[in-house]
C-alpha positions, 0 to 999 in steps of 0.5 A: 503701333503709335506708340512704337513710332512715336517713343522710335521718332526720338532715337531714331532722329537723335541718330540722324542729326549726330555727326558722329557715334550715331550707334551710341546716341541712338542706344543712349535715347532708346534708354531714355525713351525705355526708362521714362515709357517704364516709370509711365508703364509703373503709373499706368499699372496703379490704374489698372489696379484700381488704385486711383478708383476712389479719386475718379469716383469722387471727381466724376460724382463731384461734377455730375450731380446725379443720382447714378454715381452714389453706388461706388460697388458699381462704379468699381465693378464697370470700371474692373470690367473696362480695365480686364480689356488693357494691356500696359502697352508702356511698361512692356516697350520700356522693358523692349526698348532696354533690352533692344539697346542692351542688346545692340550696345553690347553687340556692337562694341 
């Protein structure tokens, strides 16, 4: 829910300060906020994948100094574990908020 309203604060106050064409500004910045929540959805998805493991692994283990951190088996396996509870919330509104603008772009003209 934050991120709704924080990513709809953006076009929602580019309309309110417009003088003029209010529609296309808000529609316009719902595109912008769509594209840039998309390419961090993108990004988002390589760490639920599991692409950036080895990297953390590596700094966590660098900075720790203990024992605990030599297995990477379980390390991936804990965080496989943590990664099957989350959703990619960012991917899915860039997606949302295209088709929303899409929508009341082509709607309204």
């Amino acid at each position: 829910m934050t991120h709704v309203i924080i990513t709809l604060g953006y076009p929602a106050a580019r309309a309110f300060i417009a003088e003029q064409n209010k529609l296309q500004l808000f529609t316009d910045a719902m595109t912008i906020t769509g594209m840039v929540l998309i390419i961090g959805g993108l990004i988002y998805s390589f760490v639920l994948h599991g692409d950036f493991d080895i990297g953390g692994f590596v700094m966590k283990r660098g900075f720790r100094r203990v024992d605990d951190m030599a297995n990477f088996g379980k390390y991936k396996a804990k965080q496989e574990a943590a990664r099957m509870k989350t959703f990619n919330y960012p991917l899915f509104l860039g997606i949302l908020y295209l088709i929303v603008s899409a929508v009341i772009a082509y709607g309204f003209l």
